[in-house]
LUMTIFI-999449 format. One record per residue (C-alpha): residue in three letters; x, y, z. Coordinates in pm, whole numbers, padded with zeros to 5 digits, always signed. Layout:
BEGIN
AlaXYZ ...
// end
This chain:
BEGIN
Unk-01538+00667-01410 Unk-01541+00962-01161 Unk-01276+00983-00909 Unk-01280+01174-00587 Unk-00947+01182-00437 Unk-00971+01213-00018 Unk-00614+01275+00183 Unk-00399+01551+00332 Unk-00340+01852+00105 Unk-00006+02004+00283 Unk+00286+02199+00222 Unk+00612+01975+00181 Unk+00923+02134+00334 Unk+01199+01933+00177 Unk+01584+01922+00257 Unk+01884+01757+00144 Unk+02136+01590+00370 Unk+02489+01518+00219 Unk+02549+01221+00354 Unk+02369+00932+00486 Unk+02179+00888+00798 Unk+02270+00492+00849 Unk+02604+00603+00931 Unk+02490+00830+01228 Unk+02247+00584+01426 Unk+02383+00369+01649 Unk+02124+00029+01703 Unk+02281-00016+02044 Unk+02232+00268+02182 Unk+01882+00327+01972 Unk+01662+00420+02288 Unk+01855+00724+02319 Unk+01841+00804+01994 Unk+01913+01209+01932 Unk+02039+01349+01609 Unk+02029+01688+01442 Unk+02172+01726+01022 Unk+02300+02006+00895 Unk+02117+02015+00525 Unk+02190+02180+00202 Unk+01907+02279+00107 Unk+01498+02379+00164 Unk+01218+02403-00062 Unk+00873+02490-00022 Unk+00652+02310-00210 Unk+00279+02212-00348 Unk+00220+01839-00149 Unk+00004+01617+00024 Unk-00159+01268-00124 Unk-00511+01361-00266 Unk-00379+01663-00475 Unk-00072+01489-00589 Unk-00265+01194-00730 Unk-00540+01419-00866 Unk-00237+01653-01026 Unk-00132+01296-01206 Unk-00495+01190-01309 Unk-00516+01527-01424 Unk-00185+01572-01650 Unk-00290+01209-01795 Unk-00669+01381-01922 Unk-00855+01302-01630 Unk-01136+01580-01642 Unk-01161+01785-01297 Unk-01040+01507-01068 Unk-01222+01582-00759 Unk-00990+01653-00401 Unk-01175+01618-00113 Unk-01004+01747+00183 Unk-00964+02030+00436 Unk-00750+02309+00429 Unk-00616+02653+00636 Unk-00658+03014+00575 Unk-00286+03001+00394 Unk-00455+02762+00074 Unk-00549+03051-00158 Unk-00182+03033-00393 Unk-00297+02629-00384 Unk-00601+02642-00496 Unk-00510+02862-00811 Unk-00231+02612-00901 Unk-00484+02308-00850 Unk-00778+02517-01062 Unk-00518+02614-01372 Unk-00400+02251-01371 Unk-00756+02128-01390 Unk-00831+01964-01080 Unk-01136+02044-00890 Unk-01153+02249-00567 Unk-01505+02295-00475 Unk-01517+02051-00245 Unk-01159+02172-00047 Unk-01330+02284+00290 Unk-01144+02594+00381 Unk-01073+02601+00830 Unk-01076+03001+00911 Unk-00734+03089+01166 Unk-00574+02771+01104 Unk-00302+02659+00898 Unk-00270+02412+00550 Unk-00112+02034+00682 Unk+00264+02062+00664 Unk+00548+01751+00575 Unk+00876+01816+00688 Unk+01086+01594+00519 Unk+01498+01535+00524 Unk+01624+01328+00245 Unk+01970+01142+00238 Unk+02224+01005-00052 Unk+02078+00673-00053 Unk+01710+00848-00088 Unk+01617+00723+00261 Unk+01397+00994+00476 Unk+01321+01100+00843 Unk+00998+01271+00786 Unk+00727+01462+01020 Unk+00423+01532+00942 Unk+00184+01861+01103 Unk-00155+01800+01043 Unk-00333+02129+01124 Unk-00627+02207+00941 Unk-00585+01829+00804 Unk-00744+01744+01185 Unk-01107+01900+01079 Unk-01170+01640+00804 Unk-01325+01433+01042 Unk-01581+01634+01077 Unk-01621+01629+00662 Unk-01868+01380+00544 Unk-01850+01238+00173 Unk-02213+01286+00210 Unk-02161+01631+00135 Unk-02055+01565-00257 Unk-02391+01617-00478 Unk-02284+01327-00723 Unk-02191+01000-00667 Unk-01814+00892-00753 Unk-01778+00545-00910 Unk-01453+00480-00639 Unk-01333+00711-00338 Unk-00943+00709-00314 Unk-00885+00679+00072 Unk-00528+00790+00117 Unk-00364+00890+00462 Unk-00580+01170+00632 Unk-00703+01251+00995 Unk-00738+00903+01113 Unk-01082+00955+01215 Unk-01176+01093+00919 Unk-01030+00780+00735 Unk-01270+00586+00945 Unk-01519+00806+00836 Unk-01471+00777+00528 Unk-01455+00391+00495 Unk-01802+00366+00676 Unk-01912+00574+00457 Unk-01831+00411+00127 Unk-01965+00105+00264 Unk-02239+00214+00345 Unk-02330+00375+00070 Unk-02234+00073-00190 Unk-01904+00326-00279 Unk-01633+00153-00417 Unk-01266+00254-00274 Unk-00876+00232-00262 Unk-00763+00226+00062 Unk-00431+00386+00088 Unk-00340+00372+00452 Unk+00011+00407+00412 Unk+00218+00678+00644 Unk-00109+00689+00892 Unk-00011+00267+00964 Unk+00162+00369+01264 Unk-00097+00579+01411 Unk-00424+00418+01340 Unk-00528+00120+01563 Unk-00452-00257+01392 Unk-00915-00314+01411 Unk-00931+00015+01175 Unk-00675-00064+00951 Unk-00827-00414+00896 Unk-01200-00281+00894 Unk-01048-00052+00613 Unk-00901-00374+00429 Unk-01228-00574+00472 Unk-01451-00344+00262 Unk-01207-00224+00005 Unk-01233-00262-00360 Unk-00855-00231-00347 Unk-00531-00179-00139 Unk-00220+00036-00220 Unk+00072-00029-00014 Unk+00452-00012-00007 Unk+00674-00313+00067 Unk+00742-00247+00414 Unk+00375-00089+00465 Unk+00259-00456+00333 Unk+00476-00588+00640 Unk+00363-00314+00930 Unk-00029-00400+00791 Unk+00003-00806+00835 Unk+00176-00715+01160 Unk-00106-00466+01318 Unk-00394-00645+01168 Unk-00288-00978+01215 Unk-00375-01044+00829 Unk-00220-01309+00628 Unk-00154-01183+00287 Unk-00378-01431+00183 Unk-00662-01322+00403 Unk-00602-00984+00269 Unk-00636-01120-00134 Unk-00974-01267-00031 Unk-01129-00942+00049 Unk-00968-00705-00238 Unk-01028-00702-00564 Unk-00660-00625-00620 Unk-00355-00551-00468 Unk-00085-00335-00549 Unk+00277-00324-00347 Unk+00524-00083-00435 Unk+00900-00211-00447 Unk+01102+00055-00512 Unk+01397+00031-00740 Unk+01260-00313-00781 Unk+00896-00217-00966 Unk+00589-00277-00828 Unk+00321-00604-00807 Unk+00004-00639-00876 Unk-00183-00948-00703 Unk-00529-00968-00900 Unk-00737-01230-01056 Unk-00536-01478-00874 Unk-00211-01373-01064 Unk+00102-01163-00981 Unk+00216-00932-01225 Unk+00544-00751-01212 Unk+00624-00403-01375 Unk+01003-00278-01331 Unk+01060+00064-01294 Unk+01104+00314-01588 Unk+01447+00440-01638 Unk+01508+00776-01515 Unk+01721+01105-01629 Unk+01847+01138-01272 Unk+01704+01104-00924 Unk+01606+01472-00747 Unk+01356+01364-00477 Unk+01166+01063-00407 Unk+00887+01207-00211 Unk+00523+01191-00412 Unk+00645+00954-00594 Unk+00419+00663-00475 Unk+00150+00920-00504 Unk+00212+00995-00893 Unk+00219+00608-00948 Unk-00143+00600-00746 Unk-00272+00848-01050 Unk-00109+00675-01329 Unk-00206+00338-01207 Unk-00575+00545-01194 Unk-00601+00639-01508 Unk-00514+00322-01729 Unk-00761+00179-01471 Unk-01053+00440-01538 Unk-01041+00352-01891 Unk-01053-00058-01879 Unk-00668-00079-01947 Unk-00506-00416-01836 Unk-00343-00460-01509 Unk-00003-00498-01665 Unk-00041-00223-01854 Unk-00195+00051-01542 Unk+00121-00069-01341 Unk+00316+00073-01605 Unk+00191+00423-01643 Unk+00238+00383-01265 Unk+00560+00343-01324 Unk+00624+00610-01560 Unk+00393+00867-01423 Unk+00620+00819-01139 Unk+00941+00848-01356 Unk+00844+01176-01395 Unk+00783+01311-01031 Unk+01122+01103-00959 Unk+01319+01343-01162 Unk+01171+01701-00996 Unk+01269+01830-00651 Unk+00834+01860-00547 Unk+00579+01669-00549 Unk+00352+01868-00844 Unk+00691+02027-01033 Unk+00704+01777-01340 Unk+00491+01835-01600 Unk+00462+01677-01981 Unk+00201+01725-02277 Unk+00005+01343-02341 Unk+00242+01313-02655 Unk+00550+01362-02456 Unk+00409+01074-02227 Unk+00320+00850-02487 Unk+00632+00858-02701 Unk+00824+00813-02354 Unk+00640+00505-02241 Unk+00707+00348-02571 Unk+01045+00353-02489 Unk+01022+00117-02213 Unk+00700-00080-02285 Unk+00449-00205-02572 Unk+00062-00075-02549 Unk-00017-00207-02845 Unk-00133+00189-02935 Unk-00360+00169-02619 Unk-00237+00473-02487 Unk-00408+00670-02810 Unk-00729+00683-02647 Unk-00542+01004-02377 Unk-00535+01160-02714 
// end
């Protein structure tokens, strides 16, 4: 099963409060809401969605998960890390004298962000048809992009008989309630947070029902409290993995995405791809970045046997 991953591909600017932002908003006097933190700490790193769930699909022996996206004149140090970590660039369009996407996020004790997002050269995708690829993918991961170009990109797969995961997740609050649910009409599947899962029902006016009846599957991330998977008219839960310590959450729903990915690709049950979700995020969990953590498929393996039973599944990474 090929995979083409579409998304932002940005730089993540991450900081560290020292305290926690529920104790500096005031709900009655929310409409005049102004608040500057002093942080701890900044890091520059690797981000966006469609390289951080190719980076998973690819540490899990994916071969050359595809990214299709576009990028600014500053991607050249990117593209090297993607290419020696065996994900596939040649379809990254490259936007002359303007800048890579950007996340600025600020992250609190109690892991809760305040988060802004530059889209720069992300803008052009719109203009980047899927047409362009010269093979045909067997399911397009739609993740938040240029809204337009997430438009695109769903008429596109439906027209073309493409299967797809719609991922609409941060770009909820900017894309209009009609595209969102055009986008849930023709998916294959849906990947969504717990309070995305809410925003969606509210600016579609879907019932979660309504939503079941036109997805394969659907998958809504809980958190600390696991993850559940609504498919073949059943709910399955999978709890989280146990971690070493908690660095940053950010990417984290992304590396679940890829795990998740790769037990599907190779016919694994649904119980079962929630849980190298869930482990596949473990590991991003525990690194300050959203493409730091790294492991061998043996490290993974004995790991998830820690916390769950394949039944030796998992030999066929090997």
């Amino acid at each position: 099963m090929s995979i083409v991953c579409t998304g932002s591909v940005a730089y993540d600017y991450l900081m560290t409060f020292p305290g926690y932002f529920k104790d500096h908003i005031l709900p009655e006097n929310i409409e005049n809401l102004s608040l500057s933190f002093l942080v701890d700490s900044l890091t520059r790193v690797r981000g966006g969605i469609a390289p951080n769930i190719a980076y998973t699909l690819a540490l899990l022996g994916e071969k050359s998960p595809v990214v299709f996206a576009t990028v600014g004149q500053d991607f050249d140090e990117y593209a090297a890390w993607l290419q020696l970590n065996g994900v596939e660039t040649k379809y990254i369009r490259v936007i002359k004298d303007v800048y890579t996407a950007s996340f600025f996020a600020n992250t609190d004790k109690a892991n809760s962000q305040i988060a802004s997002f530059y889209s720069g050269a992300m803008t052009f995708a719109r203009d980047y048809s899927l047409t362009t690829l010269d093979f045909r993918p067997d399911i397009v991961v739609i993740s938040p992009n240029d809204p337009e170009a997430m438009n695109l990109y769903v008429r596109e797969c439906v027209e073309m008989g493409i299967p797809y995961l719609y991922d609409p997740s941060q770009q909820i609050v900017r894309m209009e309630g009609e595209d969102i649910r055009k986008g849930v009409e023709g998916a294959h599947c849906l990947f969504v947070n717990e309070y995305e899962y809410q925003l969606l029902q509210k600016h579609t006016g879907l019932s979660p029902q309504d939503i079941l009846n036109f997805v394969n599957f659907l998958v809504v991330t809980r958190g600390a409290e696991g993850s559940d998977i609504y498919a073949d008219g059943n709910v399955y839960h999978v709890p989280v993995v146990n971690v070493e310590r908690i660095v940053d959450p950010t990417g984290v729903g992304d590396a679940f995405r890829g795990g998740f990915l790769r037990g599907y690709q190779l016919g694994f049950d649904w119980v079962l791809c929630g849980q190298m979700g869930a482990l596949a995020a473990a590991y991003c969990l525990e690194q300050q970045g959203t493409q730091a953590h790294s492991y061998s498929l043996n490290d993974y393996i004995t790991r998830f046997r820690k916390s769950f039973d394949d039944s030796g599944k998992l030999n066929q990474l090997l």
